[in-house]
MARBAZA-185828 format. One record per residue: z negated, y negated, x of N, C-alpha, C in turn. Coordinates in pm, whole numbers, plus 50000, padded with zeros to 5 digits. Atoms other than C-alpha are relative to their C-alpha. Layout:
BEGIN
ZYXZYXZYX...
***
This chain:
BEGIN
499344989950085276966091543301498955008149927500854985250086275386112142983499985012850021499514983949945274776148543086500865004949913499264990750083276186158442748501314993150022498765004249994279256137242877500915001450158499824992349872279776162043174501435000350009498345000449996283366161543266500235011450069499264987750006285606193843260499705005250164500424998749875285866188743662498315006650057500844995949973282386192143687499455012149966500184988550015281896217043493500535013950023498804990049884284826239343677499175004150138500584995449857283056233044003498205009950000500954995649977279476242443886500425014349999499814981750084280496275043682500515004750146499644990249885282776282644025498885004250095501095000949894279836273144286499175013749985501084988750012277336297744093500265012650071499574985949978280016325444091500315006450121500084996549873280366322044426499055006850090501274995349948277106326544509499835014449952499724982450021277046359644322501005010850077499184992849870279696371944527499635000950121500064997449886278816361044865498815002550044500944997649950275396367644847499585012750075499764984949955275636405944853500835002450086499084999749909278476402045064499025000350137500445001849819276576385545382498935013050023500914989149956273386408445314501155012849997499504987549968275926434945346501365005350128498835000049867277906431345662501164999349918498425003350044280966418445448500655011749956499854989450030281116452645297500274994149789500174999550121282756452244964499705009949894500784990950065281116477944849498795001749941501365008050080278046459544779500544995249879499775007850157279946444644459500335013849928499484995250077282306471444383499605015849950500604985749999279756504444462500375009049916499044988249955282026531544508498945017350002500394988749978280226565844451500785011650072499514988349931280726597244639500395013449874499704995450124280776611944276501435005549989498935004450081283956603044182501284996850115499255000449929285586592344458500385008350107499824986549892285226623844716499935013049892499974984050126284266649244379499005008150024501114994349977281036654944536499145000049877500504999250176279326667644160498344994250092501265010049957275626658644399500364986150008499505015649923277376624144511498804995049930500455014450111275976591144430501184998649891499425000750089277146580844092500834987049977499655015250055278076544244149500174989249900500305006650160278936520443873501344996949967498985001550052281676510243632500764995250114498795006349916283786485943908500535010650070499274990249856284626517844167501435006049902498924994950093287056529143831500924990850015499425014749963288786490443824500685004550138499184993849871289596503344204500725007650010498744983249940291036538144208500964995549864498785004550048293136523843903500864995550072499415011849931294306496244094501055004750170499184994849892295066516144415500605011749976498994990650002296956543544249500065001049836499845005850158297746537643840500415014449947499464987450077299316569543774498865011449972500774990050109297586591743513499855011950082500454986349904297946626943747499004997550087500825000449801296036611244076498454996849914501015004850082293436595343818499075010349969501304995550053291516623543603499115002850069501234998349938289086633343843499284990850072500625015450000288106597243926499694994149976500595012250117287416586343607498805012049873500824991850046284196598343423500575003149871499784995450101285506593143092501854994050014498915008949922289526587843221500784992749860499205012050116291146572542857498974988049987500505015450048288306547942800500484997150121499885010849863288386536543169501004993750016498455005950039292196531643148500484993749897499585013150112292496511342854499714990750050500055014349926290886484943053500944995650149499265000949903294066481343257500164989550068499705016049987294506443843278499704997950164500515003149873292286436943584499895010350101499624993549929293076469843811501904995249988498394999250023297106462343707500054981350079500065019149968296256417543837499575008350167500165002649826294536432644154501045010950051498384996549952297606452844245501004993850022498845008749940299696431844207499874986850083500155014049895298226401744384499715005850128500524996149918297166426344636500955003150107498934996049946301016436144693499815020050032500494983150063299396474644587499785004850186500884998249836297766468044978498605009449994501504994450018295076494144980499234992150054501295005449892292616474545247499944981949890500525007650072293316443945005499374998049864500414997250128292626455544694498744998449933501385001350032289126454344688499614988549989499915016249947288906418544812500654990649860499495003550124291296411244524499475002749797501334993350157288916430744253499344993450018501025010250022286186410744328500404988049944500395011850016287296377344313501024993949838499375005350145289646378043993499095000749898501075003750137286446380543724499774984350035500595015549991285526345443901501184994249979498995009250067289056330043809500155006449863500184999950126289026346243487498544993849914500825011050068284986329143414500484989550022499235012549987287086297943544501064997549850498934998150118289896304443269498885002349887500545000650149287316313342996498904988550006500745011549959284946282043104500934988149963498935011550045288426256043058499955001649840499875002950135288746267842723499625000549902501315001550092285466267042584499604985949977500335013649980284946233942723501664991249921499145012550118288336218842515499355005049891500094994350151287336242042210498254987449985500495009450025284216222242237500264984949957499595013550003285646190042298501114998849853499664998550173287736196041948499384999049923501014994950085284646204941792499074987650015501075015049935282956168041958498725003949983501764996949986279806186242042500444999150111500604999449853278266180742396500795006650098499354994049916280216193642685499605013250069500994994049855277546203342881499515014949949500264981250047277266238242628500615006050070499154992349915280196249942825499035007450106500804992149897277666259343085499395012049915500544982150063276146287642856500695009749962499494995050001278926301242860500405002750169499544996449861280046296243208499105004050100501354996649926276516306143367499545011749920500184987650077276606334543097499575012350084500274988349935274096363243224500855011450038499254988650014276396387443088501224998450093498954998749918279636374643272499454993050130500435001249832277636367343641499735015050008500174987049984276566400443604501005006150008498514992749981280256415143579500744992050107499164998249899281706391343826498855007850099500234990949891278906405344044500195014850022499714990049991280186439743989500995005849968498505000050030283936433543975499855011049872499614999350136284216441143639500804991249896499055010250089286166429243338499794988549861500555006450095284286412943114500694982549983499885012649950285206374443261501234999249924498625005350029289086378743238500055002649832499954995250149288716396842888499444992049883500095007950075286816370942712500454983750031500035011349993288106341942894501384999849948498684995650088291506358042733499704997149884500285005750167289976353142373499804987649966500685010950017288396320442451501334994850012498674999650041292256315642506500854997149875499324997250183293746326342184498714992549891500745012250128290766307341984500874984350037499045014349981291816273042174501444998749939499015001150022295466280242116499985002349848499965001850137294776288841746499874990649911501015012650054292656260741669501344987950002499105013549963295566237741828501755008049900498204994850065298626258641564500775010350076499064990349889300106277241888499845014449976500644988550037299996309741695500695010750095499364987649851302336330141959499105003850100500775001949892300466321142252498685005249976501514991950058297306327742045500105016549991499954985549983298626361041992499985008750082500104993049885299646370642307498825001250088501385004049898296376358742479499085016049932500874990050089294516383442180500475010750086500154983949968296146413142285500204999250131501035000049844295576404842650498625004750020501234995750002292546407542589499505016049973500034983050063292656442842390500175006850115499634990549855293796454442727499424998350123500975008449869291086437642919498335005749964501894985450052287906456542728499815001349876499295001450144288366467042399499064993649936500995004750097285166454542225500864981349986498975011650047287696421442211500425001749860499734994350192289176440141890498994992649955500555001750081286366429441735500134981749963499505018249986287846389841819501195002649862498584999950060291316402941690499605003649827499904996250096290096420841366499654987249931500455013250080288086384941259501384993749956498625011150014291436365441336500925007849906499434999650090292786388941107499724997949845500455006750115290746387740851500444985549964499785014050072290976349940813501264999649963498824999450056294796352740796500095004649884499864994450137294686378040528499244992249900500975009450118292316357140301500274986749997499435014150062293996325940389501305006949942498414996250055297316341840262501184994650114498955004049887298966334940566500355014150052499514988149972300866368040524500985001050139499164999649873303456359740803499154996950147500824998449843301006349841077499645015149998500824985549939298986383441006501525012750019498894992049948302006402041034500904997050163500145003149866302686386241359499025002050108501304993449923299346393241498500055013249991499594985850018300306428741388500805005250119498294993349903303266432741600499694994050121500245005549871302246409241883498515002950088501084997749927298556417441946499745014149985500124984150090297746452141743500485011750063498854992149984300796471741789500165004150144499744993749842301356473642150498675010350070500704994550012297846480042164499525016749964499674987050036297776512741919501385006550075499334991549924300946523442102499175008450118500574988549842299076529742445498545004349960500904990050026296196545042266500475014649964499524991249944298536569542193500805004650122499334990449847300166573742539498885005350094501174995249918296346575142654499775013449961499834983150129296446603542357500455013750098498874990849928299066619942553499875005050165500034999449914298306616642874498335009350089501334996449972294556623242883499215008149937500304990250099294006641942575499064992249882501075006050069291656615542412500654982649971500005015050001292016579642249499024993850105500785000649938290516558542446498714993849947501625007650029288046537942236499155008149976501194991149969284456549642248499164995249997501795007549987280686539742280499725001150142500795006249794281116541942684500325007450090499584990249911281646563142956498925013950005501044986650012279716595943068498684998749991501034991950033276476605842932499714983549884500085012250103277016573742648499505012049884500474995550086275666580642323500894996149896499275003650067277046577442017499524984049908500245010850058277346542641789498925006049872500944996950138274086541841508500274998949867499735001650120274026540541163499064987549925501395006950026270446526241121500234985150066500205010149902270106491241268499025001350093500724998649880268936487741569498905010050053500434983249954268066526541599499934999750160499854997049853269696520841941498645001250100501665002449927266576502942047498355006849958501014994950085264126515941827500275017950106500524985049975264956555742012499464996350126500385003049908264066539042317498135005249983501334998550052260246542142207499305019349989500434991349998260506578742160500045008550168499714995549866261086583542562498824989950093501085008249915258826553042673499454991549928500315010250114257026534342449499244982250061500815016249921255556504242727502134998650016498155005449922259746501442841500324993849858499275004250178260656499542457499274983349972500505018050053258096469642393500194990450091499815015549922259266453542705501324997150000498875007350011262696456042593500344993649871499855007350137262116441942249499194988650072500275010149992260306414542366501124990250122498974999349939263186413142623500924987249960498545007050045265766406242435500564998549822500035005450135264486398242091500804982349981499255013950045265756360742172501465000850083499004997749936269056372842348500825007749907499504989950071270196399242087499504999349880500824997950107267736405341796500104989149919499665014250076267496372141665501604990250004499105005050018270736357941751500845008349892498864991850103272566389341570499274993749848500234999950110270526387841268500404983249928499795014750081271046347941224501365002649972498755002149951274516354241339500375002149833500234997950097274776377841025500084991249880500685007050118272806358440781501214986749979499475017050033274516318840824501555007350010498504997750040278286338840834500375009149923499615001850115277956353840480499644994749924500275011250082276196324540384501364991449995498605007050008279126308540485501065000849914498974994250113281756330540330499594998549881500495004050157279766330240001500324991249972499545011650042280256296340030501844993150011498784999749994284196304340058500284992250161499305001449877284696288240418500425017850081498944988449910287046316340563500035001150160500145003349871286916304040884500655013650129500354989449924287926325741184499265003350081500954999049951285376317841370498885004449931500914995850019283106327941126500105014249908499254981750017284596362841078499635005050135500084992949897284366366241443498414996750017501485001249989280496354141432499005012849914499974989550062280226383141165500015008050066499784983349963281596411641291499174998750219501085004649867280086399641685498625006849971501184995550035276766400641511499525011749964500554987350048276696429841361500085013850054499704992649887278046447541620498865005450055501144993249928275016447341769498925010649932500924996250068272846462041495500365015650054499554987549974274756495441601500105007750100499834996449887274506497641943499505011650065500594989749924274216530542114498944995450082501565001549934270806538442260500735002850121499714997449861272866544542585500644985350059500035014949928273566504042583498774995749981501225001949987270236498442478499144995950118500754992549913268496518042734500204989050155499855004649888270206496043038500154984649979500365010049993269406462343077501624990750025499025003749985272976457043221500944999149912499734998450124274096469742928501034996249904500175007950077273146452142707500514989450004499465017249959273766413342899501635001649972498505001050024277606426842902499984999149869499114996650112278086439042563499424985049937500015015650094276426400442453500844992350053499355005950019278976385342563500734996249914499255001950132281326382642242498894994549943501125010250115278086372042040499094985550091500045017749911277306344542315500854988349960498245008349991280916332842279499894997349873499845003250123280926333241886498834988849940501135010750031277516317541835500174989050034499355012849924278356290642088501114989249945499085001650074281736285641884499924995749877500565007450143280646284541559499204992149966500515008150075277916265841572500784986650029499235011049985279846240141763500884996549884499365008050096282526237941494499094999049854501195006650136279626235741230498864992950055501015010849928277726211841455498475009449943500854993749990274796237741451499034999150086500965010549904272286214041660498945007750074501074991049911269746235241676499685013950069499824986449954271126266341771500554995450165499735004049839273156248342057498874990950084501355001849886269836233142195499405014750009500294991049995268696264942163500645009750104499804992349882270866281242357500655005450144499924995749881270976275242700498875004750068500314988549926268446299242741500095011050004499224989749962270726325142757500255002650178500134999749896270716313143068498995005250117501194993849908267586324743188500285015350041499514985149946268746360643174500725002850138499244991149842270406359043515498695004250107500684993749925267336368543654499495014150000499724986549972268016401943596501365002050082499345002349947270906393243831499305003550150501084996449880267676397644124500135013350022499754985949991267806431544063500745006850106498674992049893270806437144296501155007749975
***
């Protein structure tokens, strides 16, 4: 057998195997404590203002074991962004049977069936696209989503929700495509930036009745519970991040560039970092998708390789600054690059890049 003629099976079991290992590694070194994934501060969860501060997943939890907006604000640093990402606290509730002692158990291990679900439908969108199989792995070994299932987070289910609605688009199923989209919107919002591409292309193909369907089916429900977050919390929820985030730049890649005025050896070791992870992928990203458009392909994939890319040029110096960051928020421009070049047989970008993969060795870290 050709490696590039890796079969789906196989590539199901590797992507699972890895994610396993990210899970149970911290697990055993931690007496089976899930608190090694989902680290739970004393912050937030007792209201001790000294506490430890823990990390994004302990929010995913106190959603999950109590949903209602009153029990919430003082649990959540910034409580409307945190609650827009309802999806995966609202899945481990309910598979959990809203069991406090299971809940946690159930947070962890749904990012690894959601990289399972966004791993299936990268690997057909490939196989549509008759490039190599075996790319699926740079997606399914994706730094950025091992790093979120290791810290029950949502990243996994949220783009393996888009990787979703592309397959189902690609194949006509524009409902299904829709609904998957605004799954996603409710799974971490930087998805929008999937949904706004897929609208674009509608509107410029003149396919006024799809985009008016994507309106009402993905959009719409969406902006509703930004205002009930409105209402409830006092704040929309989209944002540049949780507490002590910075705001989005103007400049390109200011984010990284203020880094320099606080440490200037950290700054050059995070440009050399993640000049071939970020820096260079955005700017090609960029460049070959309004070469494209110039050249009138509409594409939605290369709307969503666009706005992906450029995304990054803007990135608060408070994703910058963290290494973790950063690997999350590349996910969407992993996924689009991967995508597009596949359906423009882009040879040398997809040899190129499975070393995206190398980044899980900031996964050592702990």
């Amino acid at each position: 057998m050709r490696i590039d003629n890796i079969s789906l099976k196989s590539t199901l079991l590797i992507t699972g195997a890895v994610c396993l290992l990210v899970i149970f590694i911290p697990l055993l070194t931690s007496d089976w404590d899930p608190n090694s994934i989902i680290r739970v501060g004393t912050r937030y969860s007792s209201g001790d203002i000294n506490g430890s501060e823990g990390y994004d997943g302990q929010f995913n939890l106190f959603i999950a074991l109590d949903p209602r907006p009153e029990k919430l604000t003082a649990k959540l640093d910034v409580p409307a962004y945190r609650y827009q990402r309802i999806i995966l606290p609202l899945l481990a509730r309910f598979f959990s049977f809203a069991n406090p002692s299971m809940i946690p158990w159930i947070l962890i291990f749904l990012p690894l069936f959601g990289q399972l679900m966004g791993t299936y439908f990268v690997y057909r969108i490939l196989e549509l696209s008759h490039v190599p199989q075996i790319y699926t792995l740079v997606y399914g070994l994706g730094a950025g989503f091992l790093l979120s299932i290791r810290l029950a987070l949502s990243e996994p289910i949220a783009f393996g929700l888009v990787a979703g609605a592309i397959y189902y688009f690609l194949l006509k199923k524009y409902p299904i495509s829709y609904l998957f989209i605004s799954c996603a919107f409710f799974s971490k919002e930087v998805t929008i930036l999937f949904g706004v591409a897929l609208l674009c292309h509608l509107i410029v193909d003149k396919q006024y009745r799809q985009s008016l369907f994507l309106l009402l089916i993905g959009f719409f429900p969406y902006i509703v519970f930004q205002f009930w977050l409105l209402r409830e919390f006092g704040n929309f929820g989209i944002g540049s991040g949780g507490a002590m985030a910075t705001p989005f730049e103007v400049i390109p890649f200011m984010g990284l560039i203020r880094i320099a005025k606080y440490h200037l050896l950290y700054f050059l070791a995070m440009v050399i970092t993640f000049f071939p992870l970020v820096i260079f992928p955005s700017i090609w990203g960029v460049w070959v998708s309004i070469k494209t458009l110039i050249h009138r392909d509409f594409s939605f994939l290369t709307y969503a390789l666009l706005v992906n890319s450029l995304i990054m040029f803007f990135l608060p110096f408070s994703t910058y600054c963290e290494t973790g960051g950063i690997l999350r928020f590349s996910c969407g421009l992993i996924l689009s690059v991967l995508l597009f070049s596949a359906q423009y047989h882009k040879d040398k970008i997809l040899k190129y890049s499975p070393f995206w993969i190398v980044y899980n060795v900031f996964l050592l870290k702990g």
